[in-house]
C-alpha positions as CSV (number, residue, x, y, z in Angstrom):
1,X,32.1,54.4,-203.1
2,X,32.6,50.6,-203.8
3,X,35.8,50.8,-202.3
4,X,34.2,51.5,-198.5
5,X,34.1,47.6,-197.8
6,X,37.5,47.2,-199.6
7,X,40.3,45.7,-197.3
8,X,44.0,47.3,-197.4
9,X,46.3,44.7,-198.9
10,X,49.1,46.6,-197.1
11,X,47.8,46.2,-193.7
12,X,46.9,42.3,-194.2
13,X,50.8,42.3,-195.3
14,X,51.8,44.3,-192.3
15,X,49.9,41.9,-190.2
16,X,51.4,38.5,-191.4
17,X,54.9,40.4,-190.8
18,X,54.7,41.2,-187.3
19,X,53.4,37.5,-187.1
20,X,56.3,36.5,-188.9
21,X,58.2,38.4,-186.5
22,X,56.8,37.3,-183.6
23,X,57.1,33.9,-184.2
24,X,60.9,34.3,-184.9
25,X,61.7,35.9,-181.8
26,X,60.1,33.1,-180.2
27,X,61.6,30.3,-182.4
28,X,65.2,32.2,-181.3
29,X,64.0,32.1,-177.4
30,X,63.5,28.6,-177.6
31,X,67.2,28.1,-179.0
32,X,66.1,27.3,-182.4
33,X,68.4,29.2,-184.8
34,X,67.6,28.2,-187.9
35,X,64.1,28.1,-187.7
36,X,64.6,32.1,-186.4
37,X,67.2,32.9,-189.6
38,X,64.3,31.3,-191.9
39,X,61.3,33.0,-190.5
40,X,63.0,36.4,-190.7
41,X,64.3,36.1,-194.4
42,X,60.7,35.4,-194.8
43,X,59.7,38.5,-192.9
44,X,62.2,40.6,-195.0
45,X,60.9,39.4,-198.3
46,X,57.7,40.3,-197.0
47,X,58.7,43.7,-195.9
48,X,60.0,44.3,-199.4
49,X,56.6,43.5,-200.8
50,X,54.9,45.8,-198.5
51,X,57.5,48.7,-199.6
52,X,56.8,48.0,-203.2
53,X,52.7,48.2,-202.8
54,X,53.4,51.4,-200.4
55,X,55.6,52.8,-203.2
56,X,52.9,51.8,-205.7
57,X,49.8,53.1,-204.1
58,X,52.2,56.7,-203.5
59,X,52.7,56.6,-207.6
């Protein structure tokens, strides 16, 4: 019951990934490489983190 109002951490994650993503894509269409390689090694670390709360919450 006092969960109703709670958020889901997952999908805040899930969120800031497709950001993440987004932003890369962009960062590569504007011919900036490394800014690109860094923003998706963040966005893998952060898919890793959403697998680990996925695998969590299924446990």
């Amino acid at each position: 019951m006092f969960g109703l109002f709670k958020k889901d951490p997952v999908k805040r994650l899930q969120k800031d990934h497709e950001a993440l993503l987004t932003k890369a894509f962009q960062a590569q269409r504007n011919g900036d490489i490394r800014l690109y390689s860094a923003l998706t090694a963040e966005a893998e670390e952060l898919r890793l983190k959403i697998e680990a709360q996925k695998s969590n919450a299924s446990a």
